[in-house]
Backbone of each chain as ProteinMPNN parsed JSONL, in Angstrom:
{"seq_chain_A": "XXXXXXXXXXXXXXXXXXXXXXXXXXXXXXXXXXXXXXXXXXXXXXXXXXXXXXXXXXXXXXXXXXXXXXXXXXXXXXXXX", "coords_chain_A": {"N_chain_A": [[-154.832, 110.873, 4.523], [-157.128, 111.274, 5.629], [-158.312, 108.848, 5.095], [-156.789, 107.486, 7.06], [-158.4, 108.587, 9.343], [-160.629, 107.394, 9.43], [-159.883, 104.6, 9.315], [-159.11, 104.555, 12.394], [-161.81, 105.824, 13.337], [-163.195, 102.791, 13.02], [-161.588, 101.531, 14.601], [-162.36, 102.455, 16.917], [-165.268, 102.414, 17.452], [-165.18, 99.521, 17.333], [-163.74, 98.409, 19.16], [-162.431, 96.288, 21.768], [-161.989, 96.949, 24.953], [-161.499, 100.205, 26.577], [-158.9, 100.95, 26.738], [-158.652, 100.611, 24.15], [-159.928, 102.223, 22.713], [-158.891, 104.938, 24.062], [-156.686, 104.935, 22.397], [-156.833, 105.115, 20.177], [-158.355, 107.838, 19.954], [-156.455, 109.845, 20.282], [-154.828, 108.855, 18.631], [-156.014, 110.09, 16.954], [-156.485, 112.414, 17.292], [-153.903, 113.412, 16.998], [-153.247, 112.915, 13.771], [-154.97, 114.911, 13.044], [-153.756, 117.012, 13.578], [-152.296, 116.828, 11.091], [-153.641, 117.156, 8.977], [-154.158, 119.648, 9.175], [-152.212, 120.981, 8.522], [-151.793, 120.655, 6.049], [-153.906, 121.587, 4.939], [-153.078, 124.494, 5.587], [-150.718, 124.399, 3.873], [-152.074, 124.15, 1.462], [-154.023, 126.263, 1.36], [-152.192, 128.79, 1.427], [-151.24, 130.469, 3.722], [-150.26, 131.055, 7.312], [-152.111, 131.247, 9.015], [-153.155, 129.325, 10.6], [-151.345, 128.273, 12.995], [-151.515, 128.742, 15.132], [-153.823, 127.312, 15.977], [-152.544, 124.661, 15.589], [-151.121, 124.145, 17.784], [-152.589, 124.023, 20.027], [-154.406, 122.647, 19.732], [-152.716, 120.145, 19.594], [-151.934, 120.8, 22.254], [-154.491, 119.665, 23.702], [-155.064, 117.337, 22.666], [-153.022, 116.232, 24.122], [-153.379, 116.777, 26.772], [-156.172, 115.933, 27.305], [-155.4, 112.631, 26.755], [-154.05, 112.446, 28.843], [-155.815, 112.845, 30.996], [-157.918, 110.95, 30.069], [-157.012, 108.622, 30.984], [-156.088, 108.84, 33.413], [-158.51, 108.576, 34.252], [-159.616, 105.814, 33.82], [-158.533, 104.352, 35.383], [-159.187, 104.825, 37.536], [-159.61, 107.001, 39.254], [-158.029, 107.946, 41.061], [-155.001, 110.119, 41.671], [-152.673, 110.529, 42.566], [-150.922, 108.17, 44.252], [-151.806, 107.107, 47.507], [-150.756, 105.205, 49.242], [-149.177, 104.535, 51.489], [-148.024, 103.303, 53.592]], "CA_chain_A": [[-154.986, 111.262, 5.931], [-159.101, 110.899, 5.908], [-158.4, 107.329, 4.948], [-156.361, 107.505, 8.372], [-159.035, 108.74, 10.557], [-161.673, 107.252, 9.084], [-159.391, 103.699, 10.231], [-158.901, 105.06, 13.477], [-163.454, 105.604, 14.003], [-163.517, 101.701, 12.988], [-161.48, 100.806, 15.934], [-162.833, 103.211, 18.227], [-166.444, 101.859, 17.636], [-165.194, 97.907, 17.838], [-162.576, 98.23, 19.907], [-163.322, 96.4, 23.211], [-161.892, 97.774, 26.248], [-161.67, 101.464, 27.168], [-157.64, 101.513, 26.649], [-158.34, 100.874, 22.667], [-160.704, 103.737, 22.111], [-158.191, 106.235, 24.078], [-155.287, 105.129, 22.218], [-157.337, 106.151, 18.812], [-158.735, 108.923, 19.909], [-155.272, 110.443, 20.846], [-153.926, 109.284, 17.202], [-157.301, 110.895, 15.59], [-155.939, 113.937, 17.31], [-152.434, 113.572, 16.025], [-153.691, 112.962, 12.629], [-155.726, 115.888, 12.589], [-152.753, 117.898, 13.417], [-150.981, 116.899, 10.047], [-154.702, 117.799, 8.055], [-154.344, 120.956, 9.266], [-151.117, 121.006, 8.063], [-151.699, 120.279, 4.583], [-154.56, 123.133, 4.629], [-151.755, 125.574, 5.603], [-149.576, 124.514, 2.682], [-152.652, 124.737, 0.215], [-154.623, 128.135, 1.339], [-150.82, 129.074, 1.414], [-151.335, 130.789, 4.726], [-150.027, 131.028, 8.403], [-153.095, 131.474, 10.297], [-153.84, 127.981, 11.467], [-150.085, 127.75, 13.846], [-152.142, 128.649, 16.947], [-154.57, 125.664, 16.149], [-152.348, 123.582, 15.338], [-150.278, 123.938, 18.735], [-153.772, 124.262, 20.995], [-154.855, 120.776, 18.939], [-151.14, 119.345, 20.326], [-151.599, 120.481, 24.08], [-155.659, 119.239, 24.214], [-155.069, 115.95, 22.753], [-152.412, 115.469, 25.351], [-154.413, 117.04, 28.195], [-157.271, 114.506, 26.935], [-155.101, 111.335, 26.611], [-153.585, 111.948, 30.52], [-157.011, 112.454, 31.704], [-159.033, 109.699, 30.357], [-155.973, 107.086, 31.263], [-155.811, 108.323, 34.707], [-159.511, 107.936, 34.611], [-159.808, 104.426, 33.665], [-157.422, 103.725, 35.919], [-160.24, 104.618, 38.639], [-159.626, 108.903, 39.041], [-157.235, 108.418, 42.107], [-154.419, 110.862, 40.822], [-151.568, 109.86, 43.092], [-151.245, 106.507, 45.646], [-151.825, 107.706, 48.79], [-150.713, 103.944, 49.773], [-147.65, 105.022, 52.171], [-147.754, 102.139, 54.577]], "C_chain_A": [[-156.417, 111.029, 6.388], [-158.909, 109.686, 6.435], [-158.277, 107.02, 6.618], [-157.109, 107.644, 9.319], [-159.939, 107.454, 10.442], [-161.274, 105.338, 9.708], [-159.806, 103.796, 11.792], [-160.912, 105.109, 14.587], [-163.705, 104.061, 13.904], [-162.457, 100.542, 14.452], [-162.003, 101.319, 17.437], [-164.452, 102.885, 18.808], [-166.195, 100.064, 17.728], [-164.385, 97.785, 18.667], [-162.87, 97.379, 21.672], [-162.742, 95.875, 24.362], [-161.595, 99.09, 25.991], [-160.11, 101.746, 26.459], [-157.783, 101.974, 24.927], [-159.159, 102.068, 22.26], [-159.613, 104.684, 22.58], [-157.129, 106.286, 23.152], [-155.724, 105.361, 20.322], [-157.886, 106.908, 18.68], [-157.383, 109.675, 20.062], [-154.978, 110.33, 19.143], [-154.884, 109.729, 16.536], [-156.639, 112.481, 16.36], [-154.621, 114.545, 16.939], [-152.364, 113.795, 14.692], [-154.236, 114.406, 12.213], [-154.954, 117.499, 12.963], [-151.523, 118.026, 11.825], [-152.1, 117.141, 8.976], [-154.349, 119.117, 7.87], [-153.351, 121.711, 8.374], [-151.044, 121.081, 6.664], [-152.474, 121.803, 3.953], [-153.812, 124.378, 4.545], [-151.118, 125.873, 4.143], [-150.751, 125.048, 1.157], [-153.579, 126.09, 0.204], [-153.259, 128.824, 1.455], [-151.036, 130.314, 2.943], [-150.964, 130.21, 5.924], [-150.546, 131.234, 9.503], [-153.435, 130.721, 11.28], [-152.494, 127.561, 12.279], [-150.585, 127.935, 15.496], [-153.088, 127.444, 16.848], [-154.242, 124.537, 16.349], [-151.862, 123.41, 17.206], [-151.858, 123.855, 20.014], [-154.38, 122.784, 20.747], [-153.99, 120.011, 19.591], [-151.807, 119.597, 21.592], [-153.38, 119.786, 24.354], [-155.557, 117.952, 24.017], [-154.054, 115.402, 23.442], [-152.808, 115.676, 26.415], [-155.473, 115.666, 28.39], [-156.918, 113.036, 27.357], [-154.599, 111.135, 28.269], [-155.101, 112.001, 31.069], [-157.931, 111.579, 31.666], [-157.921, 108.557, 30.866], [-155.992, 107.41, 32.829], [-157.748, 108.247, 35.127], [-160.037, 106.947, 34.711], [-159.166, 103.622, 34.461], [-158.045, 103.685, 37.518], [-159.998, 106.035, 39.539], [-159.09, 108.519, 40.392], [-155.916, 109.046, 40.901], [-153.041, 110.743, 41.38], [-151.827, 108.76, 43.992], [-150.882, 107.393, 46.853], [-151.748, 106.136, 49.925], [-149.493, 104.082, 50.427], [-147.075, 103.749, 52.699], [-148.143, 100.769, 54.561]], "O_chain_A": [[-156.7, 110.606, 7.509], [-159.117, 109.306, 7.587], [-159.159, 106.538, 7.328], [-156.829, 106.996, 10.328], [-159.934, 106.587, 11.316], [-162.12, 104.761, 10.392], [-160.736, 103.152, 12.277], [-161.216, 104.734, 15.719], [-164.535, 103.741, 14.756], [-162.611, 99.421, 14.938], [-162.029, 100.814, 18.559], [-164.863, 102.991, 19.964], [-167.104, 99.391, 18.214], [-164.308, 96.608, 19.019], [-163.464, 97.962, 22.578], [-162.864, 94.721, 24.772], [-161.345, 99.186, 24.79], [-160.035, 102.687, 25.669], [-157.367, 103.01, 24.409], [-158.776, 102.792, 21.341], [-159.197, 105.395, 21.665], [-156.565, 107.36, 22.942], [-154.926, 105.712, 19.453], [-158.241, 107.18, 17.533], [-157.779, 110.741, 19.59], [-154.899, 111.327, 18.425], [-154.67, 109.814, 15.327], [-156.433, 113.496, 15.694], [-154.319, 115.708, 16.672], [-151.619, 114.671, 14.253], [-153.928, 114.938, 11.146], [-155.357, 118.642, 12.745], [-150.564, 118.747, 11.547], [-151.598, 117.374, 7.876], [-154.23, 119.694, 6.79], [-153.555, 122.722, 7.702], [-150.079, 121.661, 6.166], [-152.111, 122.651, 3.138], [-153.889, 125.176, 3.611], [-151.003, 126.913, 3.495], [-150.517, 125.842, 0.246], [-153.787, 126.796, -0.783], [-153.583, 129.985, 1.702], [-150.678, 131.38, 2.444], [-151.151, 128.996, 6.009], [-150.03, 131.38, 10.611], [-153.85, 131.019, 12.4], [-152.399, 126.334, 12.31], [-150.194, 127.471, 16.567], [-153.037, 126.605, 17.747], [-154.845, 123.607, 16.886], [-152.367, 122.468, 17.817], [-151.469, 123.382, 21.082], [-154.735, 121.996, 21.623], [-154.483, 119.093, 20.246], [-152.311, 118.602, 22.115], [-153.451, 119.327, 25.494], [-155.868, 117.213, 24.95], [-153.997, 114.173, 23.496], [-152.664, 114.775, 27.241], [-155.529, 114.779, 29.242], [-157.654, 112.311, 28.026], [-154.684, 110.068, 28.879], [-155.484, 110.973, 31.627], [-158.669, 111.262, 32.599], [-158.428, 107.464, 31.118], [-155.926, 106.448, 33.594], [-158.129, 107.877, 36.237], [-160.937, 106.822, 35.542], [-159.159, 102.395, 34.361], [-157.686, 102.942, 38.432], [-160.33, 105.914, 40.718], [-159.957, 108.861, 41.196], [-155.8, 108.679, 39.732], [-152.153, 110.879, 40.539], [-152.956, 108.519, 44.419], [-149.927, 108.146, 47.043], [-152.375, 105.953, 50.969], [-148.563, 103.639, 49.753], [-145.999, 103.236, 52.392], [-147.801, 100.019, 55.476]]}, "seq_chain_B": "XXXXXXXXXXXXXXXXXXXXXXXXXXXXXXXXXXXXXXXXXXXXXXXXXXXXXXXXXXXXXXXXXXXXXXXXXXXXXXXXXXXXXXXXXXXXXXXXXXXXXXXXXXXXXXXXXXXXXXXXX", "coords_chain_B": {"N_chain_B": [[-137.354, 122.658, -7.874], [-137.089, 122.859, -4.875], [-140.109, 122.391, -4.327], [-139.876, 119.627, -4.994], [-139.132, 118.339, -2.878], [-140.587, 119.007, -0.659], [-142.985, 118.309, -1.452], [-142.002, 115.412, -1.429], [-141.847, 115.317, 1.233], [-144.294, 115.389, 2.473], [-145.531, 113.209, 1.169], [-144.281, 111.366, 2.358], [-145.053, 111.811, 5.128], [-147.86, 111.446, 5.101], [-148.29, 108.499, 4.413], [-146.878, 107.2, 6.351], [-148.731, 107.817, 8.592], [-151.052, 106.822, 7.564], [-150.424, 104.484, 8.027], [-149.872, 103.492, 10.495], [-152.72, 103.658, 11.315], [-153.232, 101.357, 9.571], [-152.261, 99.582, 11.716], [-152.897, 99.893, 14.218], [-155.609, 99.114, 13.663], [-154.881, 96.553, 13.16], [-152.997, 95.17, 14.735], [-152.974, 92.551, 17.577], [-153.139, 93.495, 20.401], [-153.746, 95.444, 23.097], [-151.175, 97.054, 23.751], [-149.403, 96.172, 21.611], [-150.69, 97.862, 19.845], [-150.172, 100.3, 21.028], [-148.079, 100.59, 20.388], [-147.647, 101.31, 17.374], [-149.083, 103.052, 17.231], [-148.202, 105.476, 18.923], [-145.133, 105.537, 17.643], [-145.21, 105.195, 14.756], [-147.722, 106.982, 13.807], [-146.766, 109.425, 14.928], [-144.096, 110.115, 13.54], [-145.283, 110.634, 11.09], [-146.609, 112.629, 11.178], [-144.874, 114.478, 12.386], [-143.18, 114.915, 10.018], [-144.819, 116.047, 7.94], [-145.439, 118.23, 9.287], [-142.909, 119.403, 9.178], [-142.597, 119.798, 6.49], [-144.494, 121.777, 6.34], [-142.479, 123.804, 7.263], [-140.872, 123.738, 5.705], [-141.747, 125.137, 3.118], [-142.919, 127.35, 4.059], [-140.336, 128.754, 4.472], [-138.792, 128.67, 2.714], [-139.955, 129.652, 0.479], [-142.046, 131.482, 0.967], [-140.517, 133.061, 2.385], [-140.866, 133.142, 5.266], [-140.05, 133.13, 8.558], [-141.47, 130.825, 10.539], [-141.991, 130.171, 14.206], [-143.646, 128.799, 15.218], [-144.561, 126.339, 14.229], [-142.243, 125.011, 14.599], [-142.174, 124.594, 17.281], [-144.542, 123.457, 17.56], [-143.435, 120.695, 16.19], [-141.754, 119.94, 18.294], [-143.051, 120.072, 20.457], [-145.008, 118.006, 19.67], [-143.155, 115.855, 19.603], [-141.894, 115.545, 22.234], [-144.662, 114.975, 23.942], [-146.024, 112.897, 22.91], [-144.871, 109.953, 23.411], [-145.0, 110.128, 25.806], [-147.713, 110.118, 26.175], [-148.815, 107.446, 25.837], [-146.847, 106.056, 27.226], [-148.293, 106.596, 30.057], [-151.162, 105.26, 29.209], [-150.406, 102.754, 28.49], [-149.664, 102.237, 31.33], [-152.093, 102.604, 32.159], [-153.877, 101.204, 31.397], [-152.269, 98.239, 32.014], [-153.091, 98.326, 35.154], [-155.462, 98.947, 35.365], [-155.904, 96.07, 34.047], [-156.313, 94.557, 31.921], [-155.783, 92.085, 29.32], [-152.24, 90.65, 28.277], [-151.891, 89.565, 24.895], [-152.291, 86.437, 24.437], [-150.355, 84.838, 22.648], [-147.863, 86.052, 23.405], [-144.912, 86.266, 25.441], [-143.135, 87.341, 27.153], [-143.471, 88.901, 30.644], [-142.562, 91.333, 31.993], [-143.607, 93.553, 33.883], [-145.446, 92.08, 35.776], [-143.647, 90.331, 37.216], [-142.232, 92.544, 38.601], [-144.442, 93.541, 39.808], [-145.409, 91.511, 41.763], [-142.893, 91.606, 43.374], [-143.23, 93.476, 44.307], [-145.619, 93.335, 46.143], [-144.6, 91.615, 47.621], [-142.657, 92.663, 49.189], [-143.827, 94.431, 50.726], [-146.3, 92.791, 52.111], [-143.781, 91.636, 53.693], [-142.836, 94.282, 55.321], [-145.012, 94.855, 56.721], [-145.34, 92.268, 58.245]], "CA_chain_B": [[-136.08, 121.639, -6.798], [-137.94, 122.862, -3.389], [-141.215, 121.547, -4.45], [-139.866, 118.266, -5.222], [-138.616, 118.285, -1.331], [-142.048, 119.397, 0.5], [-143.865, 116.652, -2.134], [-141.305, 114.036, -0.585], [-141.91, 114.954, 2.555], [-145.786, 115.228, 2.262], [-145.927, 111.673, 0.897], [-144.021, 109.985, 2.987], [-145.981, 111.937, 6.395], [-149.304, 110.558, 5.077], [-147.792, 106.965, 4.165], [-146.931, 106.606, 7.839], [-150.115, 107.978, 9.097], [-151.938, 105.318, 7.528], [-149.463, 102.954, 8.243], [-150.173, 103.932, 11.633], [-154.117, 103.718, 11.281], [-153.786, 100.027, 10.092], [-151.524, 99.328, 12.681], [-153.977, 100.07, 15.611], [-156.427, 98.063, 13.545], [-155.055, 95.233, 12.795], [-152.55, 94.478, 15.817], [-154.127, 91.655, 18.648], [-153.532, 93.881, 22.227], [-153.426, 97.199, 23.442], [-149.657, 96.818, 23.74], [-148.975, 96.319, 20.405], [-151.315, 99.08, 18.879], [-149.684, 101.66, 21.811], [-146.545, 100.929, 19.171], [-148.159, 101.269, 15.944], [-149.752, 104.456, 17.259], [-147.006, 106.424, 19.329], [-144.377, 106.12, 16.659], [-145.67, 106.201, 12.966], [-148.544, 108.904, 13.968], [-146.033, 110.636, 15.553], [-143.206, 110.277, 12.613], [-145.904, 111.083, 10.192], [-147.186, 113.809, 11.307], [-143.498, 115.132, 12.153], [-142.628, 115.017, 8.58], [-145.553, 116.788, 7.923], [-144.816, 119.727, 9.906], [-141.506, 119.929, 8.306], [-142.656, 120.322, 4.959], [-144.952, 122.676, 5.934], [-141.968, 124.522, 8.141], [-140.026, 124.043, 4.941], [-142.79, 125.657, 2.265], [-142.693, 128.785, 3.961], [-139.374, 129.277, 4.94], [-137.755, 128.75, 1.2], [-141.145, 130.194, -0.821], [-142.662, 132.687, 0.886], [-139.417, 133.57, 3.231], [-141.492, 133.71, 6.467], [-139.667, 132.376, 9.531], [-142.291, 130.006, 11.835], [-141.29, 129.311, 15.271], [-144.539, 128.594, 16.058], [-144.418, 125.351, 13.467], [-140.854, 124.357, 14.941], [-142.742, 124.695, 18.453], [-145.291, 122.2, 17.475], [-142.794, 119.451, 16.033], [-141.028, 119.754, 19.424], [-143.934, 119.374, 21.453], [-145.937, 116.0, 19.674], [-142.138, 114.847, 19.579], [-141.838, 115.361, 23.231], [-145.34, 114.272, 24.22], [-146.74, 111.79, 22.242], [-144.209, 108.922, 24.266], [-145.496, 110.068, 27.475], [-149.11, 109.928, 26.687], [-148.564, 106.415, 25.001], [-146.867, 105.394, 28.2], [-149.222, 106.481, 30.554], [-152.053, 104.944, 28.761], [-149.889, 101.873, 28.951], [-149.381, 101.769, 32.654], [-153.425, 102.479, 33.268], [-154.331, 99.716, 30.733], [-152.056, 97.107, 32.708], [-153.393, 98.647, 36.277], [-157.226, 98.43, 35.336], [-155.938, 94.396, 34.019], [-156.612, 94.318, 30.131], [-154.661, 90.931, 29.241], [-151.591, 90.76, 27.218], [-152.282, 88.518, 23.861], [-152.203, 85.054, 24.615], [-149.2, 84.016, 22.42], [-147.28, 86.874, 23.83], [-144.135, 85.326, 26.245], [-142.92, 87.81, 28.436], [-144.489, 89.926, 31.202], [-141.643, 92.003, 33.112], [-143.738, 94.133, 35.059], [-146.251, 91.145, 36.766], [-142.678, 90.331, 38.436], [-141.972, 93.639, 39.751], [-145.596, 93.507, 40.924], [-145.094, 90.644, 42.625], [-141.843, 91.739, 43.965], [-143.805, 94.755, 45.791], [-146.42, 92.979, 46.935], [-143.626, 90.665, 48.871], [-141.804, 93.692, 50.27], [-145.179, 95.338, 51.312], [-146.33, 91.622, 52.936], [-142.902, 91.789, 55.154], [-142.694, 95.113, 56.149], [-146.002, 94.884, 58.032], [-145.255, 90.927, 59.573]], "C_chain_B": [[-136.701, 121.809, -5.255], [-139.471, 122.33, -3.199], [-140.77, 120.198, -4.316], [-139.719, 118.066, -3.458], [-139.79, 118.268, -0.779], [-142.69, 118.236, -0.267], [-143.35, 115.327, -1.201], [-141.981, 113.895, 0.677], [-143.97, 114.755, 3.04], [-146.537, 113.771, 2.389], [-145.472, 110.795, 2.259], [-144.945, 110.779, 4.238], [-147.318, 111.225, 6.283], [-149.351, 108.726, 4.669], [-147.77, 106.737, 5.216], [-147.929, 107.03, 8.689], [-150.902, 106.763, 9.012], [-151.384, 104.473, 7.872], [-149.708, 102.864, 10.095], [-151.406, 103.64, 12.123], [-154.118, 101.583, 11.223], [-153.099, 99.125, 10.847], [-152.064, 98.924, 13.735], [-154.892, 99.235, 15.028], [-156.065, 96.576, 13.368], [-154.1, 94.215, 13.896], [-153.411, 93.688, 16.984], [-154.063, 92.654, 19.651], [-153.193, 94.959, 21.917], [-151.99, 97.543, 23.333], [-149.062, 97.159, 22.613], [-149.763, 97.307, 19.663], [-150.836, 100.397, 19.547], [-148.566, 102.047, 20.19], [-146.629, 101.362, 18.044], [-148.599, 103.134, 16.411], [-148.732, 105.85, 17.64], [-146.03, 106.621, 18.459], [-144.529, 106.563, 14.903], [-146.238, 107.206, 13.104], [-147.374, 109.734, 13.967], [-144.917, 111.25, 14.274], [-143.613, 110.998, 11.376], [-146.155, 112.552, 10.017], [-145.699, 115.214, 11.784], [-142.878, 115.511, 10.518], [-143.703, 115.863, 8.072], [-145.23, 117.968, 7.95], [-143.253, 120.3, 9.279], [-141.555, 120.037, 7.523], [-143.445, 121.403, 5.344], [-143.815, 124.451, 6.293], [-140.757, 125.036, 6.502], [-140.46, 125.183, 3.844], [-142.795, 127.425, 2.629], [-141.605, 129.546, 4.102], [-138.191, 129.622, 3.516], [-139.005, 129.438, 0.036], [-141.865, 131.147, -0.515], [-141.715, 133.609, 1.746], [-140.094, 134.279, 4.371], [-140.831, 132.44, 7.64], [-140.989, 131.917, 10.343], [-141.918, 129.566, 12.387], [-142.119, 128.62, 15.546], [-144.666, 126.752, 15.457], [-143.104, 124.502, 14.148], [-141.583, 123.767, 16.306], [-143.039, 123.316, 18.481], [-144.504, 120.562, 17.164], [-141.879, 119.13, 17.369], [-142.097, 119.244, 20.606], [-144.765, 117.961, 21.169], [-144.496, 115.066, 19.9], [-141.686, 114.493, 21.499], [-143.259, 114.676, 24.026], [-145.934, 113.118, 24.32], [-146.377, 110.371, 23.257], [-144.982, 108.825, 25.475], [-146.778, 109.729, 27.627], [-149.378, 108.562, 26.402], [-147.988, 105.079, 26.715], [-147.942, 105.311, 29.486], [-150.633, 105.705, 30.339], [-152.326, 103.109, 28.943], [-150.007, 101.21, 30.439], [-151.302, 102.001, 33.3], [-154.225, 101.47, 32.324], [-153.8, 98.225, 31.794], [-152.669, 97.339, 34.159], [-154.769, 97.699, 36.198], [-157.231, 96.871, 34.877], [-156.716, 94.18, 32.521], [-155.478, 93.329, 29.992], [-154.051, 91.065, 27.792], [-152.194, 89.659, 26.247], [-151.572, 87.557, 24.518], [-150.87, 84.402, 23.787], [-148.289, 84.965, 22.862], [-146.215, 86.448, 25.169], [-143.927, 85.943, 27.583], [-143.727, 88.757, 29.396], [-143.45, 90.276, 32.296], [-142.493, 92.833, 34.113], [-144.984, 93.577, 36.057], [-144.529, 90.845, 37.697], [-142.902, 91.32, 38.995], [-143.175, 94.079, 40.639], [-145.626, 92.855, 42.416], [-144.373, 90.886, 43.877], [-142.242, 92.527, 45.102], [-144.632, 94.432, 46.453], [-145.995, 92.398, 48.222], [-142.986, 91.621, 49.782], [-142.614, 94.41, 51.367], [-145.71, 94.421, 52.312], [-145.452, 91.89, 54.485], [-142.63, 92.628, 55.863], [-144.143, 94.954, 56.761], [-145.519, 93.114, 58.601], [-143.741, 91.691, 60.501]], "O_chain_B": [[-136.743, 120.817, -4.527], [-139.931, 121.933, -2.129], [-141.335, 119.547, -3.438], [-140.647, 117.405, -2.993], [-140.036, 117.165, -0.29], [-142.907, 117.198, 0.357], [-144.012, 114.538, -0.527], [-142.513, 112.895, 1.158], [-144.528, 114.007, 3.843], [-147.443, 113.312, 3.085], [-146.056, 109.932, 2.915], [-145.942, 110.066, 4.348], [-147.806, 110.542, 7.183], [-150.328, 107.977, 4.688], [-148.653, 105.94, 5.533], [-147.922, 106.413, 9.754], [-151.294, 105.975, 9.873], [-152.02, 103.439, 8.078], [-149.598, 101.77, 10.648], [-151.451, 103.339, 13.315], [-154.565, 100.769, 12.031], [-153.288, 97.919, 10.686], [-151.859, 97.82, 14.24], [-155.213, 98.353, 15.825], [-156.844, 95.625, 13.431], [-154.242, 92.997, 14.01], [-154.494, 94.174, 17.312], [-155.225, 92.869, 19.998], [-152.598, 95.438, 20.952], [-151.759, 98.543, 22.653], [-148.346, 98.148, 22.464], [-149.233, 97.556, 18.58], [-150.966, 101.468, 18.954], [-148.375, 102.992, 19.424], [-145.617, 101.878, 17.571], [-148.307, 104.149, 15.779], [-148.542, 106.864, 16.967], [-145.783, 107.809, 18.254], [-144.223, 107.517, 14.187], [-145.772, 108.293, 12.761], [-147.086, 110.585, 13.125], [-144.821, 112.45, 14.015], [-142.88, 111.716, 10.696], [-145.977, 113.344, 9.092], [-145.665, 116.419, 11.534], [-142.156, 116.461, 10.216], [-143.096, 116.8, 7.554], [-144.836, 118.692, 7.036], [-142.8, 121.424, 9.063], [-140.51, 120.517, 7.085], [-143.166, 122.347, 4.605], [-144.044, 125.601, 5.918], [-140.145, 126.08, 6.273], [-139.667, 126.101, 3.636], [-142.716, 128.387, 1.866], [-141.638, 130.766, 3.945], [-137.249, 130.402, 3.374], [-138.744, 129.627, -1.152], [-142.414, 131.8, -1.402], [-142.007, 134.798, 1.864], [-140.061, 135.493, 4.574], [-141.053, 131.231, 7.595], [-141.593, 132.867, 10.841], [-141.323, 128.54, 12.057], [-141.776, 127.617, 16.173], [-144.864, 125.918, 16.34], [-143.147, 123.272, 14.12], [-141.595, 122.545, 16.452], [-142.443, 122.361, 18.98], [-144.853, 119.519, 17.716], [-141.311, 118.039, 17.421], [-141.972, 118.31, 21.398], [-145.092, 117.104, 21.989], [-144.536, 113.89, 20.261], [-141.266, 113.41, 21.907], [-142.96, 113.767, 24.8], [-146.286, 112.463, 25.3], [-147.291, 109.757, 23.806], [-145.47, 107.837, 26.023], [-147.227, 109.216, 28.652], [-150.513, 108.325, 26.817], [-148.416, 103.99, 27.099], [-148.382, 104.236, 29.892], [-151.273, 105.519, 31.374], [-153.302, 102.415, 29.228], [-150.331, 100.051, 30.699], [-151.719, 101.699, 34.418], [-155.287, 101.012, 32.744], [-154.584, 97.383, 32.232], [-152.855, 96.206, 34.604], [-155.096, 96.579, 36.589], [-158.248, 96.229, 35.14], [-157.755, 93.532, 32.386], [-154.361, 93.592, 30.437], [-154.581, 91.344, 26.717], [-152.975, 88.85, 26.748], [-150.483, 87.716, 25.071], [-150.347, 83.425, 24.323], [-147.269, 84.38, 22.497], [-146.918, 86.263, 26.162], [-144.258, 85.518, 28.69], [-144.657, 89.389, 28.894], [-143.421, 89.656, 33.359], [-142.068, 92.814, 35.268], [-145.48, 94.294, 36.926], [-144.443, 91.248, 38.856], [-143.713, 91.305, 39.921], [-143.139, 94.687, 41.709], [-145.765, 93.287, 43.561], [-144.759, 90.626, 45.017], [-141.913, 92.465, 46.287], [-144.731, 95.033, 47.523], [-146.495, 92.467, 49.345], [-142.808, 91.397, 50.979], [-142.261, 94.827, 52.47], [-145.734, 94.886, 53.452], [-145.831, 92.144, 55.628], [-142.2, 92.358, 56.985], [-143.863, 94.995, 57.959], [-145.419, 93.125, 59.828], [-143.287, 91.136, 61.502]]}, "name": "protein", "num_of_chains": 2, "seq": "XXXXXXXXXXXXXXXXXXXXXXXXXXXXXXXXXXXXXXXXXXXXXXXXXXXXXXXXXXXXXXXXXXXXXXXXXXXXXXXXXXXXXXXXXXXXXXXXXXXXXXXXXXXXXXXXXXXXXXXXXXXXXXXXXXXXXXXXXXXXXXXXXXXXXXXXXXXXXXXXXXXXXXXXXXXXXXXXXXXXXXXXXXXXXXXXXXXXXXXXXX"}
């Protein structure tokens, strides 16, 4: 799973346009929902289920907001006519 | 016999993680790494969560909804943020790969630009 991120920073630093960094920052935050995961199983504890789910809704908060930012931060078309 | 199960599922979640990782690196366009990224991550890290949903539910006999929660929500999200990301990559004009054939939604561009043209003449 490291291995995984640690992929994921080598396209995010060569990557070149804007779309390829969001779309590995989003799976570095997916990824780092199934770390957490593993920690769970080996401190054998149930403490980390609010992280994990707060980790889920930010890296999808994140991934709609930089895409509709790149996209030039209008948030609906106000193009009627 | 329940270890062997959560091991299975362990392995294979971090097999498609990476598989996932050199996916995004090694595909040519944004297009093709959306794919690599939205479904292995996502499968990976689903299998994941189900071993860990399994681990406590047969070994320490503690129900987690909150674990079920989470495999419902990256399984419901993940698509959407994958598409969106999609539709503001082709907006802002990032070009598909060059040996790449089709391009369905430059028609329907097209198509609106023509409808948009005739309703104002």
């Amino acid at each position: 799973m490291s291995m995984s991120i640690f992929v994921c920073f080598i396209r995010i630093v060569k990557g070149p346009t804007m779309s390829d960094r969001v779309v590995a920052l989003d799976t570095i935050g997916i990824t780092l929902i199934g770390i957490i995961g593993i920690i769970m199983i080996i401190q054998n504890t149930l403490a980390y289920a609010e992280v994990i789910l707060v980790i889920a809704i930010l890296a999808f908060i994140g991934t709609i907001a930089l895409a509709k930012f790149i996209e030039g931060g209008v948030i609906f078309d106000r193009d009627r006519n | 016999m329940i270890e062997i199960v959560i091991s299975a599922f362990i392995l294979l979640g971090a097999f498609l993680s990476l598989l996932g990782s050199i996916g995004i690196l090694r595909f040519p366009d944004v297009y093709g790494r959306l794919h690599a990224a939205t479904k292995s991550a996502t499968l990976g890290v689903i299998s994941i969560m189900l071993a860990v949903y399994v681990h406590f539910h047969f070994i320490e006999g503690v129900f987690s909804g909150k674990v079920l929660l989470t495999i419902f929500f990256v399984f419901l999200t993940a698509p959407v943020a994958g598409f969106m990301i999609s539709r503001s990559a082709y907006n802002v004009g990032v070009e598909l790969w060059d040996k790449s054939t089709q391009d369905d939604l430059k028609i329907a561009f097209e198509n609106k630009e023509k409808n948009k043209k005739k309703a104002r003449s």
